[in-house]
C-alpha positions as CSV (number, residue, x, y, z in Angstrom):
1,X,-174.2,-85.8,162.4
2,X,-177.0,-85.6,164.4
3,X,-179.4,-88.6,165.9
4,X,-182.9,-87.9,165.4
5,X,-186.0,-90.6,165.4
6,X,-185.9,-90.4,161.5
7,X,-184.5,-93.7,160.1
8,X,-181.9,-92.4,157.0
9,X,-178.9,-93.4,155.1
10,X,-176.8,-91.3,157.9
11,X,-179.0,-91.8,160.6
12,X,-179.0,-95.3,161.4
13,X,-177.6,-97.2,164.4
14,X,-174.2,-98.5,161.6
15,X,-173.3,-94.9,160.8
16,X,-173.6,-93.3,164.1
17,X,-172.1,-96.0,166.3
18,X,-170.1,-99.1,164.6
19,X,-168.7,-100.2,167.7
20,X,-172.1,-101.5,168.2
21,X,-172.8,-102.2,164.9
22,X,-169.9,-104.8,165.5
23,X,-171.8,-106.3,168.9
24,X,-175.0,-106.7,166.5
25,X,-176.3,-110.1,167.1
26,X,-177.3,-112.2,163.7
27,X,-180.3,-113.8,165.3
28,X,-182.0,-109.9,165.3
29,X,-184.5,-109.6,163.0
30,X,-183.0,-106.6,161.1
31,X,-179.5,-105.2,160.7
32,X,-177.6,-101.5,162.5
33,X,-178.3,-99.8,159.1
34,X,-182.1,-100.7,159.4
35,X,-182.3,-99.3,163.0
36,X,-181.9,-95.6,164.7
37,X,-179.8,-95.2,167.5
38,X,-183.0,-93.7,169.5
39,X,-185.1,-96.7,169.0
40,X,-186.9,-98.4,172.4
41,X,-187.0,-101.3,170.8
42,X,-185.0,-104.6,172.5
43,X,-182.0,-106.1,170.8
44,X,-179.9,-109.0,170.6
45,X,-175.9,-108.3,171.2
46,X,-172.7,-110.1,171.6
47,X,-169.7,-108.7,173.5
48,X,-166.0,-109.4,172.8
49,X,-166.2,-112.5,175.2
50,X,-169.1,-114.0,173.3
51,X,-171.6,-113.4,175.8
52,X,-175.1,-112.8,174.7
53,X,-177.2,-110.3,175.9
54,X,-180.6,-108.1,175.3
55,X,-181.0,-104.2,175.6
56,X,-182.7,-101.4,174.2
57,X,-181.3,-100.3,171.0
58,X,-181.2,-96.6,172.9
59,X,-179.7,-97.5,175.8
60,X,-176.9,-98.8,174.0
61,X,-176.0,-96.0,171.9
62,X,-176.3,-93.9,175.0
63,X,-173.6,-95.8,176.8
64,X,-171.6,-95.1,173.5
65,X,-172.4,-91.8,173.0
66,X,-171.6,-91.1,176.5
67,X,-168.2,-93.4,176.4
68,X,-169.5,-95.3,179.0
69,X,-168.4,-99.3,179.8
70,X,-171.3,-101.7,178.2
71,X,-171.6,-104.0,180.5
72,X,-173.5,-107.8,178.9
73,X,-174.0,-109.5,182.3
């Protein structure tokens, strides 16, 4: 599967990258399947410890893609 700025059933930020589908705060106005992995746009996320935290949507799944630590301090 490839990511590409196209928002489709297989191309969303759920399908590519559950891990952070799972961080996926509730207070975000939309859901992982509703989003692309590329997008600039700013989320809301939640780590493992419960800590709260805002990113870019694209430089999330580029720590993921690349198997790097996400860091949410």
């Amino acid at each position: 599967m490839s990511e590409t700025g196209k928002l489709t059933a297989e191309n969303n930020l759920a399908v590519l990258y559950p891990e952070l589908a799972e961080m996926w705060h509730s207070d975000n106005n939309s859901i992982p399947s509703q989003v692309t992995a590329l997008s600039h746009d700013e989320a809301k996320w939640i780590c493992k410890n419960n800590h709260i935290f805002i990113k870019k949507i694209d430089q999330m799944s580029t720590k993921a893609k690349n198997k790097s630590k996400i860091l949410c301090r």
